[in-house]
C-alpha positions in Angstrom: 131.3 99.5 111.1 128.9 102.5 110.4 130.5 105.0 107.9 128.9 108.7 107.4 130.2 109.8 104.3 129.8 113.8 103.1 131.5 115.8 100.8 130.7 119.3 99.3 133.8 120.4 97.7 132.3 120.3 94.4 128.9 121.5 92.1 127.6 117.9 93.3 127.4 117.4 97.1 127.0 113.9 98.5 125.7 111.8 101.6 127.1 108.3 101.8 126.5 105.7 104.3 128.3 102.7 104.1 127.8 99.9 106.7 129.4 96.1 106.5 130.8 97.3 103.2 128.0 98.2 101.5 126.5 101.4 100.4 123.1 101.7 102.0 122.5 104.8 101.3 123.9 107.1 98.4 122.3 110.9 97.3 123.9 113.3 95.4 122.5 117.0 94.7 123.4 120.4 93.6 125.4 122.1 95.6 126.1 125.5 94.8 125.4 128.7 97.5 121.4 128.5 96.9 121.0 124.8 97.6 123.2 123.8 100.6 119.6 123.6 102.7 120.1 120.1 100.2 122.7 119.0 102.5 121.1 118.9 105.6 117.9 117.4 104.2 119.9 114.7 103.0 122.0 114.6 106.6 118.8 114.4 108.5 116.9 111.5 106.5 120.3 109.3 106.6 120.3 110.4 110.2 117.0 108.9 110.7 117.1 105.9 108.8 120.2 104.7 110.5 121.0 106.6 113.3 124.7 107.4 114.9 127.7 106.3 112.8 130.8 104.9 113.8 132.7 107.0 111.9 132.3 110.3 109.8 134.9 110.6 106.8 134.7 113.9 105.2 136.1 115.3 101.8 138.7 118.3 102.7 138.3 119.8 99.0 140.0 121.2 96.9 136.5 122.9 96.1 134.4 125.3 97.3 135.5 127.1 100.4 132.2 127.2 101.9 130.9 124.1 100.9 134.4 123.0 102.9 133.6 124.8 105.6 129.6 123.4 106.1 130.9 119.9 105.4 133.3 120.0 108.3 131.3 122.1 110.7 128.5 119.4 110.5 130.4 116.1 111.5 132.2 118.1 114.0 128.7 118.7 116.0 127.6 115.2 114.7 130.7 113.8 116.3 130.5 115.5 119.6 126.6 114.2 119.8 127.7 110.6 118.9 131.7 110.1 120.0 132.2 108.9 116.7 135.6 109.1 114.8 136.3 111.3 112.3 138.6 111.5 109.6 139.3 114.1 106.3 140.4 113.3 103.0 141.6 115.1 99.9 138.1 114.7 97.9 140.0 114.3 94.8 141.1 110.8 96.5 137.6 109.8 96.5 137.0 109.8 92.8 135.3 106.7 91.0 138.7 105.6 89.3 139.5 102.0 88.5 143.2 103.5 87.8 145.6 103.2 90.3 147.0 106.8 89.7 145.4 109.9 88.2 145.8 113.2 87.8 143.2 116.2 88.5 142.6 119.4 87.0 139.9 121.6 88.2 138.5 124.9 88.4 139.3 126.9 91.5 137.7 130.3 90.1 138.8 133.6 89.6 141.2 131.9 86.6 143.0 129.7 88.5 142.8 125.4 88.7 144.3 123.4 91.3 146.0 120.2 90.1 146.5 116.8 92.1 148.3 113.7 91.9 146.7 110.6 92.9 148.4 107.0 93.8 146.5 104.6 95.3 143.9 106.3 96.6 146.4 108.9 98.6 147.1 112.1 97.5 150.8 112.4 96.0 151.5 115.8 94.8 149.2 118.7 95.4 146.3 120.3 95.8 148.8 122.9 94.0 147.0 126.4 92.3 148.3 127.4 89.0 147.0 129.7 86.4 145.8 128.4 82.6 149.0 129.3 81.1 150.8 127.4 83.6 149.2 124.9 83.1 149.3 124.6 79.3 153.0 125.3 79.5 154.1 122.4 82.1 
């Protein structure tokens, strides 16, 4: 199966494309509101290298709302030029963990963090938004 991986919830966005189980092709970049033309220069030379995936698994956030937004409009187009499926996922369920649960703290601006609960790979509690003191009190 041909896997199209993208996520831009975070200050690092990411193209993936995974295919018999290996990753074929991997880039990561800033992504912040002056770089997402990063994205789509990524998108298109995976694009051309490979072609049409099978599949198009996209991170949901938590993150930045329009780096959200740009990562799910894309697939949707990509998947109505391609038939392929597609699938979201909490991006803090993607992490490079060898744990088998973990817990996420991040910033979600304007002083407030989210804070999930992982177990394998699914999420368990959360994306929840708390403020600093919340969080140092809990």
């Amino acid at each position: 199966m041909k896997i199209l991986a993208l996520k831009l919830s975070s200050r690092q966005g990411s193209v993936a494309w995974l295919e018999e189980g290996r990753d074929s092709f991997v880039r990561a970049f800033a992504n912040d509101r002056k770089h997402s033309g990063l994205f789509f220069e990524n998108l298109q030379r995976c694009s051309r290298e490979f072609g049409a995936p099978d599949a198009i698994v996209v991170g949901l956030g938590p993150g930045s709302y329009a780096g959200v937004r740009i990562a799910i409009a894309a697939p949707v187009g990509l998947r109505a030029a391609s038939a392929a499926k597609l699938a979201g996922i909490a991006s803090v369920c993607g992490m490079d963990t060898a744990a088998r649960e973990y817990c996420v703290i991040g910033d979600a601006r304007r002083e407030s963090f989210f804070f999930a609960r992982v177990s394998d790979g699914r999420l368990v509690e959360g994306p929840s938004l708390h403020s600093r003191a919340e969080l140092e009190n809990s």
